[in-house]
N, C-alpha and C positions, 0 to 999 in steps of 0.2 A: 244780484239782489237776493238776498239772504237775510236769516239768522241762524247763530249756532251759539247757544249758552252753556255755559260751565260754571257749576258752583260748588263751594265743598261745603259738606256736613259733616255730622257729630264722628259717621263711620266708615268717609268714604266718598265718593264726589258722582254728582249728575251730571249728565249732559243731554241737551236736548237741542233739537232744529225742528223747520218746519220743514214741509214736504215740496215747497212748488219751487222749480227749474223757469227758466226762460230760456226756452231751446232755438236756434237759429236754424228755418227749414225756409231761408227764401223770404219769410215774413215771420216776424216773432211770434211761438209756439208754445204756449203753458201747458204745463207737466204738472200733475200733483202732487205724483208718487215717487219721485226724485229720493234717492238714500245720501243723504250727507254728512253719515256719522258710521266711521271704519275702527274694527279695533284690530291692530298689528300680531303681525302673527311670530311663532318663534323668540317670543321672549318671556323670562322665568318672569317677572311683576305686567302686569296686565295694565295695556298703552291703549286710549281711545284715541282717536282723531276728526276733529269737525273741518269742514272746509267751506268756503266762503267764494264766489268768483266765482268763473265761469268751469263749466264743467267738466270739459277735457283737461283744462289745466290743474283743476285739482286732482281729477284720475291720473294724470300723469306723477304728479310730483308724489303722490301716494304711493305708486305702482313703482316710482324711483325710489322711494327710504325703505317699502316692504323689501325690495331685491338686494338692498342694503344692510340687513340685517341677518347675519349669518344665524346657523341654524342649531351653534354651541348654546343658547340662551344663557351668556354670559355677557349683552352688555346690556350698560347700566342707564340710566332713566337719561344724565347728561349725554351719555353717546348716542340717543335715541335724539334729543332734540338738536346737537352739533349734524346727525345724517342727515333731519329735515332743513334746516337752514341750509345745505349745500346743497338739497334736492330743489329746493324754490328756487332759490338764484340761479341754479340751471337751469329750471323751465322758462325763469324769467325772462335771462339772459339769451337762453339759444332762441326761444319762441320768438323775443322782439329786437331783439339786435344781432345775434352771434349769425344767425342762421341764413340772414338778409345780404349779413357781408359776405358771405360764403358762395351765395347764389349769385350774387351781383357781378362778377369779375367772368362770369362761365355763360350767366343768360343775356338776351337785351332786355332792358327795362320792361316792365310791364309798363303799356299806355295806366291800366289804371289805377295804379298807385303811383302814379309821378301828375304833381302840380307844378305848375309855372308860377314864377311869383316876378313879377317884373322888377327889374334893378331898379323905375323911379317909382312912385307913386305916380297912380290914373290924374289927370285934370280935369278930366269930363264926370263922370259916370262913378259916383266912387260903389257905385251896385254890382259893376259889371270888375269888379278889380280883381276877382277869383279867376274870371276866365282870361285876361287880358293876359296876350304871347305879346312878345319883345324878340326881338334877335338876338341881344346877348341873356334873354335869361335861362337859366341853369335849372334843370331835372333837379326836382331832389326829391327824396323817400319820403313818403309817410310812413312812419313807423308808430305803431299801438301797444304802449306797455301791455305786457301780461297782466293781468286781475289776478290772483288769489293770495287768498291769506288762510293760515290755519289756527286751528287752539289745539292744542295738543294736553290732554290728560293722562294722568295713571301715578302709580305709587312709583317712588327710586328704592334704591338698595336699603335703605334706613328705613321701610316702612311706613313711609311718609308721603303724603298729599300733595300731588304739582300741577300746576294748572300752567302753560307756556301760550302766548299770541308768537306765531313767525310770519313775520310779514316777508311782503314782496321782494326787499333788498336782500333777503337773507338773516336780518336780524331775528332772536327769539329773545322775546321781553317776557320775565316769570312776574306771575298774576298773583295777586294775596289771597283772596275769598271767594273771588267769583272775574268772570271774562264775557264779553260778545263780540261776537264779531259777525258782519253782513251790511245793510241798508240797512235792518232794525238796530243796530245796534246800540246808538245812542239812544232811543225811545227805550229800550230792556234796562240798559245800565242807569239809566231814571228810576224805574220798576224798582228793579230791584236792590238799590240805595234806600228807599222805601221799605222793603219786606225783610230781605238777611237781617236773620237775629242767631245770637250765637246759640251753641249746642242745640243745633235742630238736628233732628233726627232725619229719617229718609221719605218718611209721610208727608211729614213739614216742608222739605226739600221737593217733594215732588210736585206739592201746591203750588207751590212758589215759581217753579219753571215752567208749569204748564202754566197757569196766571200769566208771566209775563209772554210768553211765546202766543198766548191766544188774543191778549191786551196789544199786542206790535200790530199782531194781525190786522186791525181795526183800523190804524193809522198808519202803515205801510202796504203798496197795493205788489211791491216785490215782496212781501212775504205772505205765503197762505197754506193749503192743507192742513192736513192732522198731522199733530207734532208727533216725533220720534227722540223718547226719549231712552236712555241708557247708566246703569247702575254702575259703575268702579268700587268694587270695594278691593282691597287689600292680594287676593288671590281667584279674585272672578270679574267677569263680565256681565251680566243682566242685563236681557232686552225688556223693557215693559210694555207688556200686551196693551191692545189698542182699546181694550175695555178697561182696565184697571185706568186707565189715561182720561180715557171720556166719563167716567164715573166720577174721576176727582175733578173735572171741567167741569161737568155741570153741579158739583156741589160746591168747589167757587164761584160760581156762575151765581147762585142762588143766593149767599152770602153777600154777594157785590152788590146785587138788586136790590138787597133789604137794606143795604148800607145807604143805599141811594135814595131810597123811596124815606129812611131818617133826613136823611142828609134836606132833601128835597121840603120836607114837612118842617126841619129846624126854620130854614129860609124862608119858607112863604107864615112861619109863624104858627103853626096848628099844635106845634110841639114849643116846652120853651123848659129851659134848664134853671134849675135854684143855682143862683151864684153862692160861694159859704163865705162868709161874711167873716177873713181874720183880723185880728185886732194885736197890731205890735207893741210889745209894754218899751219904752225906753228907759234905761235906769241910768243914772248919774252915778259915775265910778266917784266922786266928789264927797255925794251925800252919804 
């Protein structure tokens, strides 16, 4: 449970996530300060990376495309996204299936990942049909897809703006304006259908991502902290300080209120707008 947005502007593309984890210690553990935005190392155009899921498996598949990337800085933005589709599907693959068949033929079962599922249906108790043994019924795995997904940013060889989703299967699907991906991310891609306007600058752009990343927050309880966001332009990376961040929050923040406190005034009627009264002339092409 995440978010991680990517949008492009006038000179260059943001990216931003929020900060809170859900770490598994025995009982579910909230993190604030969780880092979920990597920029790859060893290549001439500058590659960010968000990640989404749980959090070893995105350190892993991360930790697979950086060792994959030789240290000529000669490949090019597509051999960057062709590494990460073959880094997911191996984490996917060996973490929930490759690794299971591998174990299985060498250890005995674990009791507790092996369910019983009876050859008939229960007639009694249909509450009790999870635990119900049979004599002919048959061991079988539970197996738990791997979670992560990535957005992959940065410029290719042409000096141009990419934004990539690689999902779980291995696929990488190119984004046109903007990307989310996490638990928020249909509530951001709402947002921000709403706010991208063309040739915005990185002021503009940075409103716009901290806006929707603090608006998820409020209606997603998987995402929280202070957003961490990050500049791509052309031949750098930019981290943005935690002040320049909460400075532009609360002067959207303040703009939101007053919009509301109109908005609020239209509806109960304290406020009321002149409609302009047009008048269509129709002309008879005849006359």
């Amino acid at each position: 449970m995440t978010l991680v947005i990517a949008i492009k502007y006038k000179d260059g593309i943001l990216i931003g996530s929020d900060s809170q984890a859900t770490l598994n210690r025995g009982v579910p553990l909230k993190k604030l300060n969780q880092v979920k935005l990597f920029e790859l190392k060893n290549l001439k155009y500058p590659v960010v990376i968000g990640g989404a899921g749980a959090v070893p498996f995105i350190s892993k598949s991360i930790e697979e495309i950086q060792s994959n990337i030789k240290k000529d800085n000669k490949i090019s933005f597509s051999e960057v996204i062709s590494i990460a589709e073959k880094a997911v599907l191996h984490v996917s693959r060996w973490y929930s299936f490759d690794r299971v068949a591998e174990i299985m033929p060498k250890k005995p079962i674990d009791k507790d990942l092996v369910q019983f599922i009876p050859p008939i249906p229960p007639r009694e108790d249909e509450s009790k049909r999870d635990v119900i043994k049979h004599e002919s019924a048959q061991p079988q795995i539970e197996i738990k897809p791997v979670d992560v997904i990535l957005i992959i940013a940065g410029f290719d060889e042409n000096n141009e703006s990419q934004i990539y989703i690689v999902y779980p299967d291995g696929i990488g699907e190119k984004q046109q304006s903007e990307a989310a991906i996490g638990s928020g991310a249909a509530y951001a891609e709402y947002i921000l259908s709403q706010l991208i306007f063309k040739d915005m600058g990185d002021k503009e752009a940075l409103k716009i991502i901290t806006q929707a990343i603090n608006e998820v927050k409020k209606m997603d309880p998987g995402v929280g902290g202070f957003p961490q966001v990050m500049k791509i332009q052309n031949n750098k990376v930019t981290s943005y300080e935690e002040k320049a961040i909460m400075k532009v929050g609360q002067q959207v923040q303040q703009i939101q209120d007053h919009v509301q406190n109109v908005w609020h005034d239209y509806i109960t009627g304290k406020i009321k707008f002149k409609e302009e009264k047009r008048e269509t002339q129709i002309t008879d092409k005849n006359s």
